[in-house]
N, C-alpha and C positions, 0 to 999 in steps of 0.2 A: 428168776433165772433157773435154769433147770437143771445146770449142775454147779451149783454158788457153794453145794459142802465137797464136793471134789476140787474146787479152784482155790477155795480157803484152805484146805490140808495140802494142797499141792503149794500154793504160795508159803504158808506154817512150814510145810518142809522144807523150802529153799529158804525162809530164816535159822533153818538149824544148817543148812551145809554151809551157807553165808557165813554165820557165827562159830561155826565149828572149826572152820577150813582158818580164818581168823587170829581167832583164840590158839587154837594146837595147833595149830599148821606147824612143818617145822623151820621154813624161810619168815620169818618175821617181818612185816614191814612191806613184804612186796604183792601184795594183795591190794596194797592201795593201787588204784588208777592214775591219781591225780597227787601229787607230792608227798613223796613217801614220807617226808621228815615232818609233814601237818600231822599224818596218823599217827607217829608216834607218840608226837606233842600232844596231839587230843587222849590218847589213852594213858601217858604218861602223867596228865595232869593231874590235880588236887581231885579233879570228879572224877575219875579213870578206875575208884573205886568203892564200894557200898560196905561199910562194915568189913575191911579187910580182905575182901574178895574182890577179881575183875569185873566189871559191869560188863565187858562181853562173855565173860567167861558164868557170870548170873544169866546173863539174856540167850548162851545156848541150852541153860538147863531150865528155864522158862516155856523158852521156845519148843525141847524136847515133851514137857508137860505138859505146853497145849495143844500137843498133834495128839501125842495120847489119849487126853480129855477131850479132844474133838473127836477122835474117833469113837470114842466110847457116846458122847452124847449124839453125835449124826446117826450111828447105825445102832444103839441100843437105846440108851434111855434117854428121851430130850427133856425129862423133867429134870434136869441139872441145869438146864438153858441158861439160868439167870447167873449160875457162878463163873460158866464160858464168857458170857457176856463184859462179866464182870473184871475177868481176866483183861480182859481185851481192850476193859476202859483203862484199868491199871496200864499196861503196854503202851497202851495209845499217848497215855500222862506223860509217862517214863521218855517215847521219843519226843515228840514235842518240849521235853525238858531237855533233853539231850543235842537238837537239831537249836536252840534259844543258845544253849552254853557253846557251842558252836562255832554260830552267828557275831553273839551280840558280846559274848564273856571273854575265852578263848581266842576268838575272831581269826580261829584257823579249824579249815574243814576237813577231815578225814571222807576222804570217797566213798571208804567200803561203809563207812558208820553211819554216813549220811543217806546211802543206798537203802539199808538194813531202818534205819527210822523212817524214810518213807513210806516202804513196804509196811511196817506196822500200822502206818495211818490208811496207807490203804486195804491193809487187812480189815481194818476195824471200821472205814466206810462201808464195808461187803456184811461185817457180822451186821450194825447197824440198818442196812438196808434188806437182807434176810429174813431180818428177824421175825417179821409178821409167817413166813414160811416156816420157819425152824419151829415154832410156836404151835403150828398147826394140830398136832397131835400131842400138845403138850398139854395137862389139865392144872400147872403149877405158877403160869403168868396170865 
């Protein structure tokens, strides 16, 4: 693809407004699409937190970290490839764990969360299928 590091940092950036707007917004709740009172439930639950912190409120400063690191490895050095990469398996784990608890746990779906874990998996089908490309000029994989 011939612009797949501009579509990947343009996607990466709309998981930081997504998760931003979210998290700090200052109307709570009404970001959801589909029944405000599931979002709340889903982020108010037992998982709704990692060590004390929000998991959306982790996944904006994740997200703000891998536009940076993406830009930094796209346009300067791709010999980092394998830690973006690696980010991105991390994420990909994280929604898939998150869209299961959801599903199958929970068994109530927050819109905006389930939008936001999508987009991660298909982020990381594009890093995934790049990869031979991003590599190109890289002498570290």
């Amino acid at each position: 693809m011939r612009y797949l590091k501009e579509i990947l940092l343009i996607l990466i950036f709309v998981e930081i407004i997504l998760t931003g707007t979210f998290v700090f917004g200052e109307s709570e709740g009404n970001y959801c699409i589909i029944g405000e009172d599931s979002c709340s439930d889903v982020q108010n639950s037992q998982y709704g937190q990692i060590l004390g912190t929000g998991v959306g409120e982790l996944g904006f400063y994740a997200f703000s970290f891998m536009f940076l690191f993406g830009i930094y490895i796209f346009y300067f050095d791709s010999d980092y490839y394998k830690y973006f990469y690696f980010m991105f398996l991390v994420g990909f784990l994280f929604a898939v764990y998150f869209l299961i608890l959801q599903f199958f746990v929970l068994e109530k779906v927050c819109s905006i969360c389930f939008f936001i874990d999508w987009l991660m998996v298909l982020i990381f089908v594009l890093v995934i299928s790049g990869r031979k490309n991003f590599l190109k000029s890289s002498k570290s994989l």
